[in-house]
C-alpha positions in Angstrom: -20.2 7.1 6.5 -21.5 9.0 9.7 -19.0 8.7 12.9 -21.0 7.9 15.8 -19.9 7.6 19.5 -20.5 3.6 19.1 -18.0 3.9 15.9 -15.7 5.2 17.5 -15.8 3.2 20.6 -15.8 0.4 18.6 -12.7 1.8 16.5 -10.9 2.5 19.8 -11.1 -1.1 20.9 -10.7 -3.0 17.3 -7.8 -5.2 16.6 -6.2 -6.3 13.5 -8.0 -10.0 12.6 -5.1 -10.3 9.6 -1.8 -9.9 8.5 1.5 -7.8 9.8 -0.3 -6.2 12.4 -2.5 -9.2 13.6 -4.2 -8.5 16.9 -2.4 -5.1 17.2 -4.8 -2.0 18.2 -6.3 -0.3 14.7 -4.7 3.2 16.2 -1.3 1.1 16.5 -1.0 0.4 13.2 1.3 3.4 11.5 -0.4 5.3 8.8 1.6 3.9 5.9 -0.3 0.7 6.3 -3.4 2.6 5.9 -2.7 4.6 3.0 -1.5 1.3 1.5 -5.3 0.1 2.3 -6.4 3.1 0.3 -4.3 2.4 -2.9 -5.0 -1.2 -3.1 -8.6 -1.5 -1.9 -9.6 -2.2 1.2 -11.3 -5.4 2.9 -15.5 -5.5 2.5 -17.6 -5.4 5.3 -17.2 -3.2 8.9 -13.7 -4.5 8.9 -13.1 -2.1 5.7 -15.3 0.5 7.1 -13.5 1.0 10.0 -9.8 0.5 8.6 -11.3 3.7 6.0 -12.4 5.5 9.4 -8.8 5.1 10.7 -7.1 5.8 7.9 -9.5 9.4 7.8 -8.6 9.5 11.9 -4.6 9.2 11.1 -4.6 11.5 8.0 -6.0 14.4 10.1 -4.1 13.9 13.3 -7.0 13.1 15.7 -5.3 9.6 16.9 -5.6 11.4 20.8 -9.0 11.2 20.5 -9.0 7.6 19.8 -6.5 7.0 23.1 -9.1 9.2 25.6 -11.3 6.9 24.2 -9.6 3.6 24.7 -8.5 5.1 28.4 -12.3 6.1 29.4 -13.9 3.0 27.9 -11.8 0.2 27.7 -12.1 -3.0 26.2 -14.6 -5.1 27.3 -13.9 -9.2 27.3 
């Protein structure tokens, strides 16, 4: 799965549809949750892509990158 500068915008600016962390910020989420993700399987479709890009972003530290992101090019309503 190739990370593009839309990807990662789009992962910057994603919230949780579901669950414990419903309508929290994907990089707000703590890492647990994702590796949780990883064991049990996660969801089809983007929604699953992107959780599996977080869950690579978190592993290897680069959650920073994600913030300059969200701070250059925030949210758009």
């Amino acid at each position: 799965m190739e990370i593009t500068p839309e990807r990662l915008q789009k992962l910057a600016n994603m919230k949780m549809p579901f669950g414990k962390y419903k309508d929290q910020y994907l990089i707000d989420i703590p890492e647990y949750y994702y590796i949780w993700f990883q064991q049990k399987g996660f969801p089809e479709g983007k929604l699953g892509q992107l959780l599996q890009s977080m869950t690579e972003i978190k592993i290897n530290g680069l959650e920073p990158l994600i913030r300059r992101i969200q701070k250059d090019f925030p949210r758009r309503p």
